[in-house]
N, CA and C atoms as an extended XYZ file, in Angstrom:
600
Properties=species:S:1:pos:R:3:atomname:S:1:resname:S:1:resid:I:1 pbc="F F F"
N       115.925       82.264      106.000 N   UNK     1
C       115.444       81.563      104.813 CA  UNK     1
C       115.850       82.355      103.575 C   UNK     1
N       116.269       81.410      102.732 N   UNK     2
C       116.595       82.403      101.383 CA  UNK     2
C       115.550       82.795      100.554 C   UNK     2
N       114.371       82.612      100.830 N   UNK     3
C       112.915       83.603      100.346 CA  UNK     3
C       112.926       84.747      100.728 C   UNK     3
N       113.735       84.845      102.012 N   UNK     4
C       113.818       86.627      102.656 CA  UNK     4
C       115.228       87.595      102.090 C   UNK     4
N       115.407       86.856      101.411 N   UNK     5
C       116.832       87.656      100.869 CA  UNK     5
C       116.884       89.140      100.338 C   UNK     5
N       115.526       89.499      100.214 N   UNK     6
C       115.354       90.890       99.860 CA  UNK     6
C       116.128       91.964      100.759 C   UNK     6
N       116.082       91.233      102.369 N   UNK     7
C       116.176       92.230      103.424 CA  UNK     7
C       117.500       92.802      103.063 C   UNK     7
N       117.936       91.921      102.693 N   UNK     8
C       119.328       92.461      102.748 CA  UNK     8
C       119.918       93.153      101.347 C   UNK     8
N       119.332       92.470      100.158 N   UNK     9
C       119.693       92.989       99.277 CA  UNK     9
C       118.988       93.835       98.787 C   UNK     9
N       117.985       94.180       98.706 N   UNK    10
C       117.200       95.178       98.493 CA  UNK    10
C       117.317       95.964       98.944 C   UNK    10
N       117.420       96.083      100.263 N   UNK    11
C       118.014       97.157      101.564 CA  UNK    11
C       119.560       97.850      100.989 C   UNK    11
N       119.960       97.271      100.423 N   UNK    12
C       121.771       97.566       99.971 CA  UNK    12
C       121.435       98.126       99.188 C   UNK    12
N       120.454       97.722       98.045 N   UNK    13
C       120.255       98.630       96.732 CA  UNK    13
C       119.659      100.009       97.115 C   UNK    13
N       118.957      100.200       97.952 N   UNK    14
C       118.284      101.230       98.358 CA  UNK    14
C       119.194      102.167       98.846 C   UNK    14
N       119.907      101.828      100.015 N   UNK    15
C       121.414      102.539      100.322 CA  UNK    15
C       122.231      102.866       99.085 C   UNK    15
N       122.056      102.495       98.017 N   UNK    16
C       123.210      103.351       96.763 CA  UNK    16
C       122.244      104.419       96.375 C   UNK    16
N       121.261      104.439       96.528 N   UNK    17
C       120.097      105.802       96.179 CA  UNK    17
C       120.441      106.779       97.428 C   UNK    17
N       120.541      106.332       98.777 N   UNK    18
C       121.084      107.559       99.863 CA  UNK    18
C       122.046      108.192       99.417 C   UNK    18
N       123.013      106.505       99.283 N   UNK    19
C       124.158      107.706       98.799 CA  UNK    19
C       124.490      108.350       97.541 C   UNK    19
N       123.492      108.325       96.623 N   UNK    20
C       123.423      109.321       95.863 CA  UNK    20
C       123.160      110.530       96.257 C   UNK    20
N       121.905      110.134       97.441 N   UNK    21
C       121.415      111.481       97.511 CA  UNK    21
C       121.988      112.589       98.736 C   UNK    21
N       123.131      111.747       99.237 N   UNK    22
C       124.131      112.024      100.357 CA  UNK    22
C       125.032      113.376       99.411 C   UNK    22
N       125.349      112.478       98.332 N   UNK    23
C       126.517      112.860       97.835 CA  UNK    23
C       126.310      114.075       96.786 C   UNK    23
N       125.313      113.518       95.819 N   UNK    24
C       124.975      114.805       94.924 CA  UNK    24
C       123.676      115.492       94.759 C   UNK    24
N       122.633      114.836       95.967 N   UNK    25
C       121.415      115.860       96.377 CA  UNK    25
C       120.306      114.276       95.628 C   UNK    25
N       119.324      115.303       96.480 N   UNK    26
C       117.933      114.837       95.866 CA  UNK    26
C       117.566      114.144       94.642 C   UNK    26
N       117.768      115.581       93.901 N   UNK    27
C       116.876      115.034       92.498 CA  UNK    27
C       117.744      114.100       91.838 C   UNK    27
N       119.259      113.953       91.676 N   UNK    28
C       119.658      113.175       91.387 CA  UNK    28
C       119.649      111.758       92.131 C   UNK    28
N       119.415      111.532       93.200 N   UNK    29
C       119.168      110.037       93.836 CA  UNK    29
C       117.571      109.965       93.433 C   UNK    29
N       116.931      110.767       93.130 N   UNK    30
C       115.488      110.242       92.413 CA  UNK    30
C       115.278      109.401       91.064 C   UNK    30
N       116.510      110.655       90.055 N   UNK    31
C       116.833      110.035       88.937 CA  UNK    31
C       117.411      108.506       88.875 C   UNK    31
N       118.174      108.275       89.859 N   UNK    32
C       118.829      107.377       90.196 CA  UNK    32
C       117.795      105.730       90.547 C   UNK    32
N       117.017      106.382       91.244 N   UNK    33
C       116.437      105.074       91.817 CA  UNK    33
C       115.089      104.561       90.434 C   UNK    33
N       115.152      105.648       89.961 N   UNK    34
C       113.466      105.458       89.081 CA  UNK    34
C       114.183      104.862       87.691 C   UNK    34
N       115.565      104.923       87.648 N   UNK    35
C       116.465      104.218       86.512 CA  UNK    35
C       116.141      102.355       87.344 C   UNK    35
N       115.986      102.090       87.849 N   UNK    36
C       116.034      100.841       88.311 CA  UNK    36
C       114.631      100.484       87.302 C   UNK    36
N       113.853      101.200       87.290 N   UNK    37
C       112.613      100.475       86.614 CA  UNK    37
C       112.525       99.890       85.668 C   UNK    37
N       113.473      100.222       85.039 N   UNK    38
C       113.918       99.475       83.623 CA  UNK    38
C       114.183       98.257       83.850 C   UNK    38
N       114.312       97.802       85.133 N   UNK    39
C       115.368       96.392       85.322 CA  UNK    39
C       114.527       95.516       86.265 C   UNK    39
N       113.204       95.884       86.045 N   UNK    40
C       112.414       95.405       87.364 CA  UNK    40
C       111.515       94.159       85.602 C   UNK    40
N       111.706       92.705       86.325 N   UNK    41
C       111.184       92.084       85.586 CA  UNK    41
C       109.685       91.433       85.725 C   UNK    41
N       109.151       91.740       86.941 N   UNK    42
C       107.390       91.329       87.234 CA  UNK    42
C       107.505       90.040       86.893 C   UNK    42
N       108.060       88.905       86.990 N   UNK    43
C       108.052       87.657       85.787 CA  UNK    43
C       107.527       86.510       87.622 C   UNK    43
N       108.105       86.810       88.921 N   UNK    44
C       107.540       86.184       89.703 CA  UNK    44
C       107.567       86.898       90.733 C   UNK    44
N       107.061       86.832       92.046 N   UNK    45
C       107.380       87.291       93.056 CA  UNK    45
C       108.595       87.378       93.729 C   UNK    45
N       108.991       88.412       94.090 N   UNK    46
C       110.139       89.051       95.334 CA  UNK    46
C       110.404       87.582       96.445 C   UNK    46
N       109.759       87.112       97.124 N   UNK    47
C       109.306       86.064       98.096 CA  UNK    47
C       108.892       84.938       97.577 C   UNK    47
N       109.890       83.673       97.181 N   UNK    48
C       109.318       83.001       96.774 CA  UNK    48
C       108.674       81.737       98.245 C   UNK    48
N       108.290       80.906       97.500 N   UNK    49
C       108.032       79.947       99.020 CA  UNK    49
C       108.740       79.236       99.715 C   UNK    49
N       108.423       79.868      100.896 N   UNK    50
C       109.601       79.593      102.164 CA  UNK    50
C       110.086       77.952      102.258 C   UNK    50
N       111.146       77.554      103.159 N   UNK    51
C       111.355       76.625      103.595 CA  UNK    51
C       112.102       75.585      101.810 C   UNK    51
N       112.380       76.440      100.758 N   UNK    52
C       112.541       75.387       99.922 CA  UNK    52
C       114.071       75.671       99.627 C   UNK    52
N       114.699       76.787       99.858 N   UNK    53
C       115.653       76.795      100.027 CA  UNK    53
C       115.823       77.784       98.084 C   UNK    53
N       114.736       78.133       97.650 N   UNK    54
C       115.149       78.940       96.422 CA  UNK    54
C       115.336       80.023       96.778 C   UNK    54
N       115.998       80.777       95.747 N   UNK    55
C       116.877       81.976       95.759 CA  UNK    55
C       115.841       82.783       94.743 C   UNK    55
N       115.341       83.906       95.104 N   UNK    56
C       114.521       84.539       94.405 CA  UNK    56
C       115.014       85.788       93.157 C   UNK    56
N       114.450       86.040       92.427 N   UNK    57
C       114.470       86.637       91.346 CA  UNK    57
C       115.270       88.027       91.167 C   UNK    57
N       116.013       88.557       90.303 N   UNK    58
C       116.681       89.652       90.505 CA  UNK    58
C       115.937       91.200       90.894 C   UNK    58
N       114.532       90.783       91.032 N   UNK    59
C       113.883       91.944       91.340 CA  UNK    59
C       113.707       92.221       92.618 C   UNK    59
N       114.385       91.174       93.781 N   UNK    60
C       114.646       91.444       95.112 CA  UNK    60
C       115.383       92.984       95.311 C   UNK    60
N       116.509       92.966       94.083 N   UNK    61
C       117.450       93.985       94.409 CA  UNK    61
C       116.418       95.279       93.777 C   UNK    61
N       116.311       95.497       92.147 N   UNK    62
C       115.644       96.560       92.190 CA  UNK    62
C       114.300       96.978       92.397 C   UNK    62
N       112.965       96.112       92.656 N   UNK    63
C       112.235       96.255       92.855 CA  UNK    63
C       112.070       96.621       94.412 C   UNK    63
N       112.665       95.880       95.152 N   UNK    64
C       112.914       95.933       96.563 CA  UNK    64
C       113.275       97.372       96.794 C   UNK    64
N       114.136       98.226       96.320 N   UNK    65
C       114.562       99.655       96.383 CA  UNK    65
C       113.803      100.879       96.271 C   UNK    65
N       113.002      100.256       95.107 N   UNK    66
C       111.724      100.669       94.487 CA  UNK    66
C       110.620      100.538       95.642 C   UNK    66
N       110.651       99.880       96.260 N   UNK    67
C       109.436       99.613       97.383 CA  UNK    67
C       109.692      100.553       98.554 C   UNK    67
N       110.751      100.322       98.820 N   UNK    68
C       111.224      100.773       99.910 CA  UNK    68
C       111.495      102.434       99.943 C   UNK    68
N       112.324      103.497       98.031 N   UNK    69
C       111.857      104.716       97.918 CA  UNK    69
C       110.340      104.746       98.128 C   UNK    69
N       109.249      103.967       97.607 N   UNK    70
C       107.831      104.095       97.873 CA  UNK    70
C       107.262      104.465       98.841 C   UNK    70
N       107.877      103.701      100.382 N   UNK    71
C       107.343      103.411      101.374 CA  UNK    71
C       107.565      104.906      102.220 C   UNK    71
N       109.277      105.445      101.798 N   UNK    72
C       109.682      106.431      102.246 CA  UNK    72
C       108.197      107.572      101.878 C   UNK    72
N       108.114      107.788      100.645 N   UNK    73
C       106.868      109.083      100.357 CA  UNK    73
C       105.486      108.516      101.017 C   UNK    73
N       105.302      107.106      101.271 N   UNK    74
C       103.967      107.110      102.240 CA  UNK    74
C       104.136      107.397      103.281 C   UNK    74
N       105.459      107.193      104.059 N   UNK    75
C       105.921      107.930      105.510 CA  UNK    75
C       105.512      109.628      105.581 C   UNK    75
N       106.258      109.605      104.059 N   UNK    76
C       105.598      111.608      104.095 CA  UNK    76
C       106.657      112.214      104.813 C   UNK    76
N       107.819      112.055      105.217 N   UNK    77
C       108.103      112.497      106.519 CA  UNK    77
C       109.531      111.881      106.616 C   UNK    77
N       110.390      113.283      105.943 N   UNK    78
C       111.819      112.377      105.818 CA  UNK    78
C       112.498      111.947      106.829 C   UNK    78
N       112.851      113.348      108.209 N   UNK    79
C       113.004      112.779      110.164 CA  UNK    79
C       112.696      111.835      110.162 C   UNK    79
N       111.071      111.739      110.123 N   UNK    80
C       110.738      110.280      110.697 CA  UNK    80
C       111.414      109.049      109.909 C   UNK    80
N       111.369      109.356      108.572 N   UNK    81
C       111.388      108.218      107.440 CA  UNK    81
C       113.159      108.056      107.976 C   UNK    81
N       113.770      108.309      108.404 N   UNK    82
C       115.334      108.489      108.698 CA  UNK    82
C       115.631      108.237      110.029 C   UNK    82
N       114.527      108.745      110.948 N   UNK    83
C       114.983      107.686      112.355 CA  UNK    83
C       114.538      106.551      112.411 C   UNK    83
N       113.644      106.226      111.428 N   UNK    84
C       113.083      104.750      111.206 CA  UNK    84
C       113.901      104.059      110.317 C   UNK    84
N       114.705      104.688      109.845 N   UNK    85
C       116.126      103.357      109.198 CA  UNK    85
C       116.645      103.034      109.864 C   UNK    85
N       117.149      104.404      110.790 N   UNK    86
C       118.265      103.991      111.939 CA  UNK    86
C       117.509      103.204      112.882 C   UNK    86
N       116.525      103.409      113.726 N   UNK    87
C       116.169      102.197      114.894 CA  UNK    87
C       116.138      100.984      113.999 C   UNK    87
N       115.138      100.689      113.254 N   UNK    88
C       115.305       99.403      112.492 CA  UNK    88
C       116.922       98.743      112.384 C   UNK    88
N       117.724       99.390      112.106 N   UNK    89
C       119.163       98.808      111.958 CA  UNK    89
C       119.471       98.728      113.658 C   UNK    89
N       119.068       99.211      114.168 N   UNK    90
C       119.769       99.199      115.742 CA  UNK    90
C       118.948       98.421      116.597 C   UNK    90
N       117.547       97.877      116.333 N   UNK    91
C       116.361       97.164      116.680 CA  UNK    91
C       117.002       95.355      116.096 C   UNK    91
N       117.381       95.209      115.291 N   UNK    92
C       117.352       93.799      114.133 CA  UNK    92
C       119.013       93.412      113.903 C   UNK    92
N       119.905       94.228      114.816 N   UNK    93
C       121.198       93.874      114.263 CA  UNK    93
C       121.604       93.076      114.464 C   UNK    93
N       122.523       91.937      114.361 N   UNK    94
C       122.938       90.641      115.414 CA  UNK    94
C       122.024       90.085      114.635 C   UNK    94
N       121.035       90.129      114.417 N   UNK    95
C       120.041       89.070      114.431 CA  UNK    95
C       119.364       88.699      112.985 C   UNK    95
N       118.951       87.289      113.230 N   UNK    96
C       118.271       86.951      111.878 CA  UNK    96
C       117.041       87.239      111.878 C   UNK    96
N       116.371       87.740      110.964 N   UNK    97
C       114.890       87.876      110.696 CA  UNK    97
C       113.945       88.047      109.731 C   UNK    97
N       113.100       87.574      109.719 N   UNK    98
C       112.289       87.352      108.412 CA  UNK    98
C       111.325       88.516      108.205 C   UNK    98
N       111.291       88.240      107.062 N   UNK    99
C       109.914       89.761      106.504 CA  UNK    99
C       108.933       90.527      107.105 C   UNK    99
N       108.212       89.228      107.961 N   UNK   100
C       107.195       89.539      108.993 CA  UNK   100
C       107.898       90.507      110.178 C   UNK   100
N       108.589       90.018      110.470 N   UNK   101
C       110.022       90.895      111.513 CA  UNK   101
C       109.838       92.633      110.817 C   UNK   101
N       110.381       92.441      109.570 N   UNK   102
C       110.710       94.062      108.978 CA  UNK   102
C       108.972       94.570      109.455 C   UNK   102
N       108.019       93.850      108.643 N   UNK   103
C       106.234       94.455      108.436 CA  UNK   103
C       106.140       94.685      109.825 C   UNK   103
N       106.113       94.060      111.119 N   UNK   104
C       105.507       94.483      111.924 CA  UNK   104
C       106.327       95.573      112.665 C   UNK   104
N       107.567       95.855      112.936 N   UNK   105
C       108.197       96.861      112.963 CA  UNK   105
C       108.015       97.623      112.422 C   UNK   105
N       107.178       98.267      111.123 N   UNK   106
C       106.843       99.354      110.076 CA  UNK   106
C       105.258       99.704      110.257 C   UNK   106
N       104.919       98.846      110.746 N   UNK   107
C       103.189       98.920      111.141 CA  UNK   107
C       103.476       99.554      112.672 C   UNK   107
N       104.314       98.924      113.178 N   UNK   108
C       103.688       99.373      115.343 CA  UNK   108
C       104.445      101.208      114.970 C   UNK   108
N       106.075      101.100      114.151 N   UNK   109
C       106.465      102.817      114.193 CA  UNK   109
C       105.542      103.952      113.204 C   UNK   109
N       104.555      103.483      112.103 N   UNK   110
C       104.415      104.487      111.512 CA  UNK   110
C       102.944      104.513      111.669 C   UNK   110
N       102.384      103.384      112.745 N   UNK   111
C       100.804      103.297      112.988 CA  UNK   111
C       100.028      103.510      112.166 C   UNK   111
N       100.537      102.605      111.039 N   UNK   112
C        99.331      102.158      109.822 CA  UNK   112
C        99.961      100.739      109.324 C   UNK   112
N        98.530      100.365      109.236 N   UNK   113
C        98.823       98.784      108.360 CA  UNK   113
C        99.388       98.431      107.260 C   UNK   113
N       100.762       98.793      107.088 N   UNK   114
C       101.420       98.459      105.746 CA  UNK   114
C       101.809       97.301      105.258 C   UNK   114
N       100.931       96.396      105.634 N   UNK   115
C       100.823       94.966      105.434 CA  UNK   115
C       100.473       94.800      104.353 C   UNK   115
N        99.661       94.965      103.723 N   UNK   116
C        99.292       94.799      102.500 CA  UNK   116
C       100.085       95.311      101.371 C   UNK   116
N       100.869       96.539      101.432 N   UNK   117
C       101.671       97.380      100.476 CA  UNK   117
C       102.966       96.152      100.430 C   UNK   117
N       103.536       96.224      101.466 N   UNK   118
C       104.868       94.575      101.453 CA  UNK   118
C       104.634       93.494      100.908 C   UNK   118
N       102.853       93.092      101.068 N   UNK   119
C       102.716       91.632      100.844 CA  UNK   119
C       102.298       92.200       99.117 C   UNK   119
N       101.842       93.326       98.189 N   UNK   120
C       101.497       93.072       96.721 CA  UNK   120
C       103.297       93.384       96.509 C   UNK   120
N       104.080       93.931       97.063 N   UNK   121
C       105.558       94.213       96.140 CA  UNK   121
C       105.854       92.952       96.153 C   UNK   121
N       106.164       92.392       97.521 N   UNK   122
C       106.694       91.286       97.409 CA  UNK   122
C       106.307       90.041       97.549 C   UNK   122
N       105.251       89.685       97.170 N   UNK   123
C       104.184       88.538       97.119 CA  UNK   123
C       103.476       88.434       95.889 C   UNK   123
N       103.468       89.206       95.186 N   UNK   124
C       102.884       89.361       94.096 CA  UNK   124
C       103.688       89.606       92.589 C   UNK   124
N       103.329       89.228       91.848 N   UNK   125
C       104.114       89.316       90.337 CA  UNK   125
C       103.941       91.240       90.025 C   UNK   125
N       102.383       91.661       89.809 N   UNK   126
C       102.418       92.724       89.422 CA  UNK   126
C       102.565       93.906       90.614 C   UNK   126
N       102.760       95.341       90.240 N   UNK   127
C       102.991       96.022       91.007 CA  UNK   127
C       101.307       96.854       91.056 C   UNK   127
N       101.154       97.963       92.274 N   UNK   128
C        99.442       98.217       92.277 CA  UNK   128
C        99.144       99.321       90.870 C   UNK   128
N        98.339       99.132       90.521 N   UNK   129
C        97.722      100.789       89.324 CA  UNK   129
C        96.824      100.803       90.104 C   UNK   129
N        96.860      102.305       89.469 N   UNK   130
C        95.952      103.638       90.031 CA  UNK   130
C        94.887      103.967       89.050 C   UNK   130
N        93.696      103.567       89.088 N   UNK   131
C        92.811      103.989       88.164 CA  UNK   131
C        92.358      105.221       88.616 C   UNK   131
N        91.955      106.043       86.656 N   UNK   132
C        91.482      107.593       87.107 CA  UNK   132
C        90.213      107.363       86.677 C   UNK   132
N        89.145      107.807       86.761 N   UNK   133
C        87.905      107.985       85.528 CA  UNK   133
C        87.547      109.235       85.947 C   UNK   133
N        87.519      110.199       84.932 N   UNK   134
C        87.489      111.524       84.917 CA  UNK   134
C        85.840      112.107       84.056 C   UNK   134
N        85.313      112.995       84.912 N   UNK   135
C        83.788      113.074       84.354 CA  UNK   135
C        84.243      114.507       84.325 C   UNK   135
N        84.490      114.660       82.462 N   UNK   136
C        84.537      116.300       82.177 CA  UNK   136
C        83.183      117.528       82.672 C   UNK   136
N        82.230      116.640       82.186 N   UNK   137
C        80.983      117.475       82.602 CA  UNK   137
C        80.562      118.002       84.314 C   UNK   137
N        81.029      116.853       85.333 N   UNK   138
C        81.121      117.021       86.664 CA  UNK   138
C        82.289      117.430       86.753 C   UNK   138
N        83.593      117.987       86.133 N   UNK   139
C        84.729      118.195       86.440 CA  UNK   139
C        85.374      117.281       87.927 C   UNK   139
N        85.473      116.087       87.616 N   UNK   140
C        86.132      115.439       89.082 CA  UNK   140
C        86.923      114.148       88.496 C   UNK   140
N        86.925      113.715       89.304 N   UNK   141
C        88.569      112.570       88.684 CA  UNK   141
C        87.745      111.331       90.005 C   UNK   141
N        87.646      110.135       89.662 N   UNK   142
C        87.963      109.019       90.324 CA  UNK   142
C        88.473      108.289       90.346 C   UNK   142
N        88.686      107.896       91.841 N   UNK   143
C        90.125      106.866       91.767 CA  UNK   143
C        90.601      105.327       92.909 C   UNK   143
N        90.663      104.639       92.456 N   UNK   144
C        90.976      103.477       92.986 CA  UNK   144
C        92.101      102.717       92.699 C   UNK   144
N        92.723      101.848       93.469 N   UNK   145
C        93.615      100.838       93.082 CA  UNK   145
C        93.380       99.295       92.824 C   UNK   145
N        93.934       99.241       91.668 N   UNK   146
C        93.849       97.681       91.267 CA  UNK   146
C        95.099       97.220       91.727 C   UNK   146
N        94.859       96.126       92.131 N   UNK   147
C        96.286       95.329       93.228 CA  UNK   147
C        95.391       93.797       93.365 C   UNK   147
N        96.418       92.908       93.650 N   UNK   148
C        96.356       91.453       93.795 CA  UNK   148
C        95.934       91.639       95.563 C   UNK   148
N        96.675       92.185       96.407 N   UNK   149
C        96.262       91.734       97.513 CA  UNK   149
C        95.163       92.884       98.361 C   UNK   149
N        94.518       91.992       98.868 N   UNK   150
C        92.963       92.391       99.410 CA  UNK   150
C        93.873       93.549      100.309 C   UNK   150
N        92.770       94.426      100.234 N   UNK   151
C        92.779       95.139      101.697 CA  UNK   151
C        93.573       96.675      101.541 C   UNK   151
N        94.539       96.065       99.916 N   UNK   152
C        95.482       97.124       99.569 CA  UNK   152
C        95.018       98.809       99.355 C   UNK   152
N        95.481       99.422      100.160 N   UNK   153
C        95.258      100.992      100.336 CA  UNK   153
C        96.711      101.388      101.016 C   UNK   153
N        97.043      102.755      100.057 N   UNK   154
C        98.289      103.170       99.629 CA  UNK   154
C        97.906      104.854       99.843 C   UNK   154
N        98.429      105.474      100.488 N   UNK   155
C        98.636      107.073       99.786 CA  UNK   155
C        98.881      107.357       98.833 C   UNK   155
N        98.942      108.239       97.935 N   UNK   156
C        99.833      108.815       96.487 CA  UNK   156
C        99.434      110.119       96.246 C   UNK   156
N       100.522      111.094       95.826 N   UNK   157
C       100.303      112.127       95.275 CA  UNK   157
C        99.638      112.449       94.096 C   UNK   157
N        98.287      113.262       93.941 N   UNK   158
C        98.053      113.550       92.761 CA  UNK   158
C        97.853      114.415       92.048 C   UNK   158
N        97.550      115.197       90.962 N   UNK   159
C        97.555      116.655       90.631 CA  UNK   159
C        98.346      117.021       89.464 C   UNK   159
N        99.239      118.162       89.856 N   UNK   160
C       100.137      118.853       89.086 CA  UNK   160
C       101.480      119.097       90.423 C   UNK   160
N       102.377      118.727       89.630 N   UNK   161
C       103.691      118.808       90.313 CA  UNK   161
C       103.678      119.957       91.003 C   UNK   161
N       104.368      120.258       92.113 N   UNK   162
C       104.257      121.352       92.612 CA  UNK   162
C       103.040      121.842       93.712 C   UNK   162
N       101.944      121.057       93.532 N   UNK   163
C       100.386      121.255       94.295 CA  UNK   163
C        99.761      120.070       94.093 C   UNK   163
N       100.815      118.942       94.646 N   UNK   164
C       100.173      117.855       94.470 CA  UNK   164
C        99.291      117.656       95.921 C   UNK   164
N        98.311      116.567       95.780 N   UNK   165
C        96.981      116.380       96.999 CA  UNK   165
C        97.779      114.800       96.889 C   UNK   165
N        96.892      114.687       98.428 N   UNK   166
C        97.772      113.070       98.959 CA  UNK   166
C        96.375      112.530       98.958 C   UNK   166
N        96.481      111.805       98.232 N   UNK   167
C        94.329      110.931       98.515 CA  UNK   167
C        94.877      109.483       98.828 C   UNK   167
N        94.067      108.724       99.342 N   UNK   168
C        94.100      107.583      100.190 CA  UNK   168
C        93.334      106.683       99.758 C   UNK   168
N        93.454      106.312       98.233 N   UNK   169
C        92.656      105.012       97.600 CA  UNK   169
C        92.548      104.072       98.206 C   UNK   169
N        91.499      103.090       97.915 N   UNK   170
C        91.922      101.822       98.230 CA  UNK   170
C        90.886      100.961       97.034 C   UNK   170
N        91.112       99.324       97.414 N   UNK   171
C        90.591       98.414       96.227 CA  UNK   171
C        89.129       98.415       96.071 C   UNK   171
N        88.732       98.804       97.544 N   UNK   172
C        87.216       98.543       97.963 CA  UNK   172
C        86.187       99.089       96.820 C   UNK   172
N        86.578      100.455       96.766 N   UNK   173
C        85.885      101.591       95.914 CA  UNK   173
C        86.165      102.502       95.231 C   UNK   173
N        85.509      103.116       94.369 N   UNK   174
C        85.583      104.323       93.957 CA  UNK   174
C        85.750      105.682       94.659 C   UNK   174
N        86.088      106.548       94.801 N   UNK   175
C        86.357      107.593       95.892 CA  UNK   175
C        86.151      109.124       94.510 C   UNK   175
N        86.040      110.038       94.742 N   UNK   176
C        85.553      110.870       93.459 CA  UNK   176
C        86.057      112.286       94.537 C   UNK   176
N        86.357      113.224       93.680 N   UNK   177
C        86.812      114.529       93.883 CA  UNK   177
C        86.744      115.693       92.888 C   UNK   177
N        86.889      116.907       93.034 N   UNK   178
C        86.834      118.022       92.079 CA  UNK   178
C        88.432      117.678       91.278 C   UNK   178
N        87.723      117.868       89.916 N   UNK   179
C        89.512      118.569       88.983 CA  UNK   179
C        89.375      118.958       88.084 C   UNK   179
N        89.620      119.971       87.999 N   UNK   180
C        89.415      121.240       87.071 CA  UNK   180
C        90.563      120.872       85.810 C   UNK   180
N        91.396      119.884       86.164 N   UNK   181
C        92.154      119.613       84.908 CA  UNK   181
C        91.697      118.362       84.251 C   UNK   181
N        92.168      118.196       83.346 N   UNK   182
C        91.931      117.598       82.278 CA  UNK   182
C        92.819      116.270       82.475 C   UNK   182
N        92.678      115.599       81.190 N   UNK   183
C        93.229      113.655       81.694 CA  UNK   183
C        94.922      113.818       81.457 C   UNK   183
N        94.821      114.850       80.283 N   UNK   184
C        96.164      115.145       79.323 CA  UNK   184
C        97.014      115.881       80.858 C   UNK   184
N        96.178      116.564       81.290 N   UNK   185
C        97.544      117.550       82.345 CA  UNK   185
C        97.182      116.888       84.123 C   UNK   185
N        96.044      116.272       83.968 N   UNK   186
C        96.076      115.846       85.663 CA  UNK   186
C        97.730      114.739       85.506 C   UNK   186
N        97.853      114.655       86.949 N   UNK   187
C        99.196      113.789       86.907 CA  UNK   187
C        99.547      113.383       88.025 C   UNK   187
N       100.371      112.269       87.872 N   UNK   188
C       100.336      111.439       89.250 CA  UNK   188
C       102.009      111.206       89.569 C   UNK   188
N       102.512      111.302       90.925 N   UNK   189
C       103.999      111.229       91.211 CA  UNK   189
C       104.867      110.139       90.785 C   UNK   189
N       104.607      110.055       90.072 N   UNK   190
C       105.440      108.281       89.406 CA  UNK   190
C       106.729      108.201       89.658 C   UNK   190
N       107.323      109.167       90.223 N   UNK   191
C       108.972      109.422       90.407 CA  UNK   191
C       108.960      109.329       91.591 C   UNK   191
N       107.910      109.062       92.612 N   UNK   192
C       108.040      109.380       94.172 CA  UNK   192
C       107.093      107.786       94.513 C   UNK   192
N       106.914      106.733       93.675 N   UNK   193
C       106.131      105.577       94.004 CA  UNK   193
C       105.968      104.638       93.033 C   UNK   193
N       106.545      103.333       93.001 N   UNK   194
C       106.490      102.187       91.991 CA  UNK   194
C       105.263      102.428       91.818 C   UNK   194
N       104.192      102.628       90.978 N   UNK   195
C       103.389      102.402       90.659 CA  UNK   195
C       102.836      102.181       89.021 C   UNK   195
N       101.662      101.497       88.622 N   UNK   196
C       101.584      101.902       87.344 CA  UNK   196
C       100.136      102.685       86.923 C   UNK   196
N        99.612      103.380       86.205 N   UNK   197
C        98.662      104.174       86.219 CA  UNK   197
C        97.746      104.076       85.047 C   UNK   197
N        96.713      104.231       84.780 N   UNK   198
C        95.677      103.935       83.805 CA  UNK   198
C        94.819      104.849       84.079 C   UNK   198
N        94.444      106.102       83.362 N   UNK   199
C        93.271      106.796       82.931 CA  UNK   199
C        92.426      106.421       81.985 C   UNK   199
N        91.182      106.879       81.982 N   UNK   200
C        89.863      106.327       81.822 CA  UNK   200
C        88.856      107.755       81.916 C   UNK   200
């Protein structure tokens, strides 16, 4: 169906970020992929509705890339995040398959429900924020995600570069922790996850 067209093109866009980072390292395929953000238009969903035969929005290609560097830092785990390109390509080749195909293949190898993270990129207009609310007097930071689709809970790095903590928001609630920093210097990996962020 041409609602699934991401797989492929999004998937391609993502491969010019490897081979950036094949060719001239890391930080430059970071630079590389987080330049796409500029070009990501939120105006409809990635997936439009099946069976009609439309061709979906140019944010298949960079938003799709964007999802997919994302998905890599919730893997945590570049081996893994890298034998899981390769089986996936060696699992799906020959063959046609739809989105649900990619999600449940990414849920049974990395044994978490990343159903919800696929269905707000690409089902949804906006991308998730990360709310902070920070209580100077208790020194602690809280944090949740605002997202369109239920259920949505995401990893993300947070902190100070270098000693960042991995906390495990989700929409349900508030979740609260110690931070000795402040709103101006706490900070969140925005170079390692489409996301958008709002302190409070």
């Amino acid at each position: 169906d041409r609602s699934d067209m991401w797989i492929h093109e999004g998937w391609t866009t993502y491969l010019e970020v490897l081979y950036v980072e094949y060719t001239f390292g890391y930080d430059d395929a970071l630079r590389y992929v987080n330049g796409y953000k500029t070009k990501v238009q939120n105006r409809q969903p990635i997936i439009p509705p099946g069976g009609l035969m439309r061709t979906p929005p140019q944010d298949m290609y960079f938003k799709g890339a964007l999802m997919l560097n994302t998905l890599r830092n919730v893997v945590n785990d570049d081996r893994r995040w890298f034998a899981l390109l390769h089986d996936l390509y060696q699992h799906f080749k020959y063959k046609n398959i739809s989105t649900d195909d990619i999600v449940a293949f990414f849920n049974q190898r990395t044994g978490r429900n990343l159903t919800p993270v696929f269905n707000q990129y690409l089902r949804h207009t906006a991308i998730p924020t990360l709310e902070l609310k920070f209580d100077s007097a208790a020194k602690t930071v809280s944090y949740r995600w605002k997202a369109d689709e239920p259920g949505f809970a995401m990893p993300i790095r947070i902190g100070t570069k270098g000693a960042w903590q991995i906390v495990e928001p989700t929409t349900a609630k508030w979740k609260t922790m110690p931070a000795r920093l402040t709103p101006e210097t706490f900070d969140v990996a925005t170079d390692l996850y489409f996301v958008n962020v709002v302190k409070q």
